[in-house]
C-alpha positions as CSV (number, residue, x, y, z in Angstrom):
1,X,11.6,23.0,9.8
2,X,9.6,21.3,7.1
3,X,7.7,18.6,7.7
4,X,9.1,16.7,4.7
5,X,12.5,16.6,7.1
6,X,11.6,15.6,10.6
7,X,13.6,12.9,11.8
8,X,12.8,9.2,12.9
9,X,12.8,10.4,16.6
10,X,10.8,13.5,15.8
11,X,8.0,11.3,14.6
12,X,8.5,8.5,16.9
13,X,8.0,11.1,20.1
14,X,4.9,12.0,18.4
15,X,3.5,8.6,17.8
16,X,4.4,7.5,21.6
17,X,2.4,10.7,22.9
18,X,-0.7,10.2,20.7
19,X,-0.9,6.6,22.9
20,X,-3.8,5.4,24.1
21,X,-3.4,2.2,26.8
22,X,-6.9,1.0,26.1
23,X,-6.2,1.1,22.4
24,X,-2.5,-0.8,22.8
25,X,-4.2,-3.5,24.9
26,X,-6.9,-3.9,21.9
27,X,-3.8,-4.1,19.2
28,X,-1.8,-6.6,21.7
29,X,-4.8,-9.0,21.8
30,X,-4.9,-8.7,18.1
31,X,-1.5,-10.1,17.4
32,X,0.5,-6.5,17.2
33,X,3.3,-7.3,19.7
34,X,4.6,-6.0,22.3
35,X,5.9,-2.8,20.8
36,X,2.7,-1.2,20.6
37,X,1.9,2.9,21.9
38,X,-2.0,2.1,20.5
39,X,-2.1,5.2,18.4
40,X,-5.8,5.3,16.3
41,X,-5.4,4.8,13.0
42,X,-6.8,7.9,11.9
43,X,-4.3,10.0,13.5
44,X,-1.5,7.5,11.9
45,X,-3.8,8.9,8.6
46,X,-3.4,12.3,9.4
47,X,0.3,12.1,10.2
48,X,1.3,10.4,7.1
49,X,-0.4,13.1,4.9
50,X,1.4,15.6,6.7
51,X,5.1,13.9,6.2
52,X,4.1,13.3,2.7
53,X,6.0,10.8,0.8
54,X,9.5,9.9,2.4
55,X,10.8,6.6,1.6
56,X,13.8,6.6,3.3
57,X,12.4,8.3,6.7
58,X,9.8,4.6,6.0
59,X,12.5,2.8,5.7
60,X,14.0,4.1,9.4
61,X,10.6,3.6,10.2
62,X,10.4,0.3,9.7
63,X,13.4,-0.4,11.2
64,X,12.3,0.5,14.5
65,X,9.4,-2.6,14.9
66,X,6.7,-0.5,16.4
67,X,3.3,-1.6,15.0
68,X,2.5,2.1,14.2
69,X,6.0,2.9,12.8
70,X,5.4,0.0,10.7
71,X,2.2,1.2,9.9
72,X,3.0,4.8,9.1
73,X,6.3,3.3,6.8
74,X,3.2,1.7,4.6
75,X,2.1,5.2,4.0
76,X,5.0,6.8,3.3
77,X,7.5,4.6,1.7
78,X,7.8,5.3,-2.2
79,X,6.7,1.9,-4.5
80,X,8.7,3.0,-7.5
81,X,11.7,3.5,-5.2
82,X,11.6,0.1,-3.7
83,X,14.3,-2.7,-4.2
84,X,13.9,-6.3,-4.2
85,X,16.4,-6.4,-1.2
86,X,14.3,-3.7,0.1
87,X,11.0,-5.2,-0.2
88,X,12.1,-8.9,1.0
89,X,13.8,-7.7,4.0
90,X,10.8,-5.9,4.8
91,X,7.9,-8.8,4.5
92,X,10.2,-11.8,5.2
93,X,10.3,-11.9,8.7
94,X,6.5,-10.8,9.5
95,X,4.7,-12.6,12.0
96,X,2.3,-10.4,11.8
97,X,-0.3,-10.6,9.1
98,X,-2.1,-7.5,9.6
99,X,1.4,-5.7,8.8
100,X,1.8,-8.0,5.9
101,X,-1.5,-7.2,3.9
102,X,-0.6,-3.3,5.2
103,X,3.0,-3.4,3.5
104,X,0.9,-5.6,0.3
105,X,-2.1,-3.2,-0.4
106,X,-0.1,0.1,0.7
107,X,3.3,-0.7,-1.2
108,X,4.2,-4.1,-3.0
109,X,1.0,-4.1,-5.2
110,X,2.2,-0.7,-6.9
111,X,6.0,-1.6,-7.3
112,X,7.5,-2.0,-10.3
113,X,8.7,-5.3,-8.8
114,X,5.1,-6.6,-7.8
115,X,5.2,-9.5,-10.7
116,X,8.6,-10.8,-9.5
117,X,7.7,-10.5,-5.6
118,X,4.7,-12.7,-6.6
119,X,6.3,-15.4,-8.2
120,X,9.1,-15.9,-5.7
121,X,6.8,-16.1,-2.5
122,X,3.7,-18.2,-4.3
123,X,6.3,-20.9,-5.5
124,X,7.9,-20.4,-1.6
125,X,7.2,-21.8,2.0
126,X,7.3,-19.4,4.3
127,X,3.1,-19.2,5.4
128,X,3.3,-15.5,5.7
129,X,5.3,-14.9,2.2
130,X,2.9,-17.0,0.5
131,X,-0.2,-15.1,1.8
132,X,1.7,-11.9,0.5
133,X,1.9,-13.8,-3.0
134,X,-1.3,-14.4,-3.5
135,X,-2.4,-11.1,-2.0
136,X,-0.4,-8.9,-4.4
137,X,-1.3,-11.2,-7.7
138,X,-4.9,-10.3,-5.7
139,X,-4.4,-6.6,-5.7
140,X,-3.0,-6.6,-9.9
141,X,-6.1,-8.2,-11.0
142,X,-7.6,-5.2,-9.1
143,X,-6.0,-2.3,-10.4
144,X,-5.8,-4.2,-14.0
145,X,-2.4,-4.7,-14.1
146,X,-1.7,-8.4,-14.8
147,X,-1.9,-8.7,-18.9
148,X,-1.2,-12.1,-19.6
149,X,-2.7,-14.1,-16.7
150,X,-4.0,-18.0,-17.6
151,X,-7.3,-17.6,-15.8
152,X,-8.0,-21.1,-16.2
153,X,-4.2,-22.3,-15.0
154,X,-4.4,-20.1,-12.0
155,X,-8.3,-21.1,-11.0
156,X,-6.8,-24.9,-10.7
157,X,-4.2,-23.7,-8.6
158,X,-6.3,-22.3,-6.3
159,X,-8.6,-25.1,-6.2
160,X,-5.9,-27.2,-5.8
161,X,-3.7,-25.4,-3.1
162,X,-6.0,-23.9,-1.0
163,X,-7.0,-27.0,1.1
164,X,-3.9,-28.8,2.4
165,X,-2.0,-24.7,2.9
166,X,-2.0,-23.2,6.3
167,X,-4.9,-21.1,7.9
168,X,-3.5,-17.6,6.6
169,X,-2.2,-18.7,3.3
170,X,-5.9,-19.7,2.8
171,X,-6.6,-16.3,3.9
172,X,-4.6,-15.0,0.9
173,X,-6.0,-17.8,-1.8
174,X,-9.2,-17.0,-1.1
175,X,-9.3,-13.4,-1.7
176,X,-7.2,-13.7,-5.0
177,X,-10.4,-15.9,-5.9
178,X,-12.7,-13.5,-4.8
179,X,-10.7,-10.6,-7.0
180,X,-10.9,-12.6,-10.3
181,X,-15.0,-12.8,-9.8
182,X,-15.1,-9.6,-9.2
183,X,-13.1,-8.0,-11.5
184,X,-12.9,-10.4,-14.2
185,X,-16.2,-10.9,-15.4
186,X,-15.9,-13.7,-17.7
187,X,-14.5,-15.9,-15.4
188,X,-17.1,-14.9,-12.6
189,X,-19.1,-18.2,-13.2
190,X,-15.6,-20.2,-12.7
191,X,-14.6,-18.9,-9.6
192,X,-17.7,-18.9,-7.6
193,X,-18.2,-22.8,-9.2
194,X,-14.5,-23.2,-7.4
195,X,-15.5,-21.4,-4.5
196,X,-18.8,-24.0,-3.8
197,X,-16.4,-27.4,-4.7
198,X,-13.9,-25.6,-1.8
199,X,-16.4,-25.3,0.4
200,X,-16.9,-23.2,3.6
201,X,-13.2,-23.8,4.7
202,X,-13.4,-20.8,7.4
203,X,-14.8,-22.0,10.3
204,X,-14.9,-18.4,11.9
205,X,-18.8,-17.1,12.4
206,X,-19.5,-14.0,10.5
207,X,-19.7,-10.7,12.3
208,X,-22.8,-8.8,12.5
209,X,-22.7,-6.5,9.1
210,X,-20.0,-8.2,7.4
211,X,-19.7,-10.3,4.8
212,X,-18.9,-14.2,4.6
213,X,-15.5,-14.9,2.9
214,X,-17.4,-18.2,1.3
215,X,-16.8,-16.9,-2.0
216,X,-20.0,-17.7,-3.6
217,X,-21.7,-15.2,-1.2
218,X,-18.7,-12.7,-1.0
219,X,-18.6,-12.0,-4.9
220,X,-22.2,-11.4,-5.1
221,X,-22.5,-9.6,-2.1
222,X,-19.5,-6.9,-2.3
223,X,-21.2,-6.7,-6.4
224,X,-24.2,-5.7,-4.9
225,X,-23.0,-3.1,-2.6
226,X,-21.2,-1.5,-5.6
227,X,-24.4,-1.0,-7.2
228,X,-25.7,0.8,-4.5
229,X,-28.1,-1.6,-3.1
230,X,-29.0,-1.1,0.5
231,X,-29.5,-4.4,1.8
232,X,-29.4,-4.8,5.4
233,X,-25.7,-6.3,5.1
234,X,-25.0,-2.9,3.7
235,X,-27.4,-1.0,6.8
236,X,-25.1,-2.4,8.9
237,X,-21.9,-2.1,7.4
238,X,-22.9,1.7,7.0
239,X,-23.6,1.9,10.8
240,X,-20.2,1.0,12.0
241,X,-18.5,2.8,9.4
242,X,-20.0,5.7,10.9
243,X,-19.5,4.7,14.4
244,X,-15.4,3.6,13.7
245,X,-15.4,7.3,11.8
246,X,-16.6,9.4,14.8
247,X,-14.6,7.2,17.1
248,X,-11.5,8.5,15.2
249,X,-13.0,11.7,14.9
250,X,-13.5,12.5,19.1
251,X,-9.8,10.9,19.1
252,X,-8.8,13.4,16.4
253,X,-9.8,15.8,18.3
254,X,-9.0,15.1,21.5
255,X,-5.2,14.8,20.4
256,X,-5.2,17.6,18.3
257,X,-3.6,18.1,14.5
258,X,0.0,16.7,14.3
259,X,2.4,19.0,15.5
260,X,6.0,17.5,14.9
261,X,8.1,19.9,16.6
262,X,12.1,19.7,15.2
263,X,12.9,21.1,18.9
């Protein structure tokens, strides 16, 4: 049988035997739930690129509330095919906000819906919808999609909203500032002048070879490793990029290609 047809419980036997308990207890601590098998996300990769496209096998997926299901749904559900009813009953209830930026950079950012998903969960309450707003108004300044954006008008809102909203909205302001220094050159000035009057809001220590999420170090940072320059942020952001990579690699290979038997 093609791979293009296996069933929801072909693919979910085959994510529950790729498991790894050591993994699931890693993903549990990190706010995944309960219903976790702690697949590697490289084999999730190399599963999703075998099934291809299938929005209505991510939709079953989905359904299901396994973190990797969930997970593997992002890669394989269809943006162009996705409802508003669709997309809403998706995000809504999250609680999870791993899964949330997943579902935004994987599926809502693309959808011909993306403007109108923005809107509604920027002007709305829940904490989790309104870091998916600012996330997918985030990613269309990335890919260059937003055409009529009031810079100015949107730089006040963040300067003004930011302070008083809850831990992970912040999250989700933040990097929509971060996107319009990066990518939108002539405000660049503007938004890392925000980012110093908002201050170091995060009071998180940075890891060892990342970069701070103070904007004002973050825009010129991430610029710099664009153009190639190998400062030692970058030396060690290389390193465990090529220690995660051979991780998945030895897991790769321990569990073998995907092999979704219709048996």
């Amino acid at each position: 049988m093609s791979t293009k047809k296996m069933t929801l419980s072909h693919v979910m036997k085959y994510l529950e035997q790729q498991g790894d308990e050591k993994v699931r207890l890693r993903y549990v601590r990190n706010g995944a739930g309960d219903d976790v098998f702690g697949v590697l996300l490289g084999t999730i990769r190399g599963l999703a690129e075998t099934l291809g496209t299938n929005h209505p096998l991510g939709l079953e997926l989905w359904t299901t509330g396994n973190h990797e299901a969930r997970i593997l749904a992002c890669m394989v559900l269809d943006p162009d095919a996705l409802t508003e009813k669709e997309a809403r009953a998706l995000l809504e209830p999250l609680s999870n906000p791993v899964l949330v930026d997943e579902l935004v950079g994987r599926v809502l950012v693309k959808a011909r819906i993306a403007a109108m998903l923005q809107e509604r969960w920027m002007d709305g309450k829940g904490e989790l919808p309104r870091r998916a707003g600012w996330r997918i108004l985030a990613g269309r300044i990335e890919r260059g999609s937003v055409k009529d954006l009031d810079v100015a008008a949107t730089l006040a809102r963040i300067e003004r909203e930011l302070p008083p909203a809850p831990y992970r909205v912040k999250e989700g302001i933040n990097y929509c500032l971060f996107r319009i220094g990066v990518h939108l050159p002539a405000h660049r000035a503007e938004a890392i002048a925000v980012g110093k009057r908002l201050g170091r809001w995060d009071p998180r220590p940075v890891s060892k070879g990342c970069t701070s999420s103070y904007v004002p170090e973050w825009i010129p940072g991430w610029l710099a490793l664009c153009r190639g320059e190998r400062t030692e942020a970058r030396k060690a952001m290389d390193a465990a990029k090529k220690r995660r990579a051979t991780a998945n690699q030895s897991g790769s290979r321990r569990q073998g290609k995907p092999r979704l038997s219709s048996q």
